[in-house]
TIVEX-699853 format. One record per residue (C-alpha): x negated, y, z negated; residue in three letters; residue number from 1. Coordinates in steps of 0.5 Angstrom, whole numbers. Layout:
<atoms>
+-------+-------+-------+------+-----+
!     u !     v !     w ! code ! pos !
+-------+-------+-------+------+-----+
!     X !     Y !     Z !  ALA ! NUM !
...
+-------+-------+-------+------+-----+
</atoms>
This chain:
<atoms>
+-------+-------+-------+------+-----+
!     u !     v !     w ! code ! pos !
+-------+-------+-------+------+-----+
!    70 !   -47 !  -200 !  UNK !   1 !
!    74 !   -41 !  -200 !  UNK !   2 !
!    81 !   -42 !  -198 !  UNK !   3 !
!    82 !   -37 !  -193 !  UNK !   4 !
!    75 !   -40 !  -190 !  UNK !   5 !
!    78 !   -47 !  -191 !  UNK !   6 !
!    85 !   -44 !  -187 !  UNK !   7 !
!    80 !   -42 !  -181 !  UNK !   8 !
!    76 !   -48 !  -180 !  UNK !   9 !
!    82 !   -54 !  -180 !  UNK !  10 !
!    86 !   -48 !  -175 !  UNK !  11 !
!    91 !   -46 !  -180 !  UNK !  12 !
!    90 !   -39 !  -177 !  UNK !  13 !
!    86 !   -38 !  -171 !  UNK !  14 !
!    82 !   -34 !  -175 !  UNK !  15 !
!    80 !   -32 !  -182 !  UNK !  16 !
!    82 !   -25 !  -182 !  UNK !  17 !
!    89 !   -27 !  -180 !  UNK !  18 !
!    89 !   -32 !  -187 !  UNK !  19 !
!    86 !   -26 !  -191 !  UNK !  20 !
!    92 !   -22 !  -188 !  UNK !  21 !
!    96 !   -28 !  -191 !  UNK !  22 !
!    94 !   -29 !  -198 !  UNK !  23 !
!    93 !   -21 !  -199 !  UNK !  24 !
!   101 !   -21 !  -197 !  UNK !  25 !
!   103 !   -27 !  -202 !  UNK !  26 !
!   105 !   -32 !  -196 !  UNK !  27 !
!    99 !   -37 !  -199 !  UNK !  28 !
!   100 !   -41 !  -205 !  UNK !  29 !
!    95 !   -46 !  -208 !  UNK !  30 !
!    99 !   -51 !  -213 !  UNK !  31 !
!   106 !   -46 !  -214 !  UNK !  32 !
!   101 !   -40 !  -215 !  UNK !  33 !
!   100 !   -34 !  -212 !  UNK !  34 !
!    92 !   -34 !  -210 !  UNK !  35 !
!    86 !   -29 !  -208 !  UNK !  36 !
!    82 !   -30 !  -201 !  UNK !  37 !
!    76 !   -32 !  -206 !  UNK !  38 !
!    79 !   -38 !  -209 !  UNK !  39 !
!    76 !   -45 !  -208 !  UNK !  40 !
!    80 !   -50 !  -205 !  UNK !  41 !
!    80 !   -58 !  -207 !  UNK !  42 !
!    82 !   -64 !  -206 !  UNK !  43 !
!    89 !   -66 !  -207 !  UNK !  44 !
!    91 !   -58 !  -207 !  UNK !  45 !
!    98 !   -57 !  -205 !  UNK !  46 !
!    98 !   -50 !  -199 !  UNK !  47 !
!   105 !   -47 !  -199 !  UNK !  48 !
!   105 !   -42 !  -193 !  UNK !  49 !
!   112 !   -39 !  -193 !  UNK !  50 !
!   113 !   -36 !  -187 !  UNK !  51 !
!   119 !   -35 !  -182 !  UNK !  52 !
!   126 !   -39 !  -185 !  UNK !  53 !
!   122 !   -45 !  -188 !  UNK !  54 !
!   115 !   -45 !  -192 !  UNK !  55 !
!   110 !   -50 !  -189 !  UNK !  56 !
!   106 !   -55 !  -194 !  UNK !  57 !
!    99 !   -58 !  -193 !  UNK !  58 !
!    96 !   -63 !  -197 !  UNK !  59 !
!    88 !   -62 !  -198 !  UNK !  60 !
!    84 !   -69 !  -196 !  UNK !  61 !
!    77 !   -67 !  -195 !  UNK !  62 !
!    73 !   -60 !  -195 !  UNK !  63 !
!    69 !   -60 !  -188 !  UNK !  64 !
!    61 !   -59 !  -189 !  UNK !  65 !
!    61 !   -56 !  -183 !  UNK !  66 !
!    63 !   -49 !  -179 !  UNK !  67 !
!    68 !   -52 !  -175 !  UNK !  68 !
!    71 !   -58 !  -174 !  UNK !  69 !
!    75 !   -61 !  -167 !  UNK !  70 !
!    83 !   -59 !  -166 !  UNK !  71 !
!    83 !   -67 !  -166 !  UNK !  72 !
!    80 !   -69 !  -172 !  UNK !  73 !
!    84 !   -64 !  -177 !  UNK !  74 !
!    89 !   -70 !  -179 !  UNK !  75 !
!    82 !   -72 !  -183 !  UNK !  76 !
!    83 !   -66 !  -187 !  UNK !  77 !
!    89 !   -64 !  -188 !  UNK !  78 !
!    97 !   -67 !  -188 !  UNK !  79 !
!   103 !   -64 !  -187 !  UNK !  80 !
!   107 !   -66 !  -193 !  UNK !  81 !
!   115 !   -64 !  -194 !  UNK !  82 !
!   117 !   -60 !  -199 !  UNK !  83 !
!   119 !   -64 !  -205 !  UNK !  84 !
+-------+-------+-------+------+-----+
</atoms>
């Protein structure tokens, strides 16, 4: 799955534009490295999103099947990790 379709779907953002926006402007990083809007996630990917004063880390569980998921699920498909 794309990452800035895999962003939208566990609420990241609010929307994929806003992802898209993220990555074209190197906010995103998949594993320490810089990545396009098209790259495929997998499990155990580490997201680094660095914005305002300290960088936000999320461990990839699970890539979702369907086109949305509930805000109550999210924790099934994404951890919030601290940075090592």
């Amino acid at each position: 799955m794309r990452i800035d379709k895999f962003m939208n779907i566990t609420n990241i953002t609010k929307c994929r534009r806003i992802a898209q926006d993220m990555i074209a402007h190197n906010v995103v990083k998949i594993n320490g490295a810089t990545i396009k809007a098209s790259h495929n996630i997998k499990i155990g990917d580490i997201i680094e999103i660095a914005y305002l004063e300290q960088p936000k880390f999320f461990k990839v569980l699970k890539i979702p099947e369907k086109k949305s998921i509930p805000k109550a699920l999210k924790h099934e498909y994404i951890t919030p990790i601290s940075e090592s």
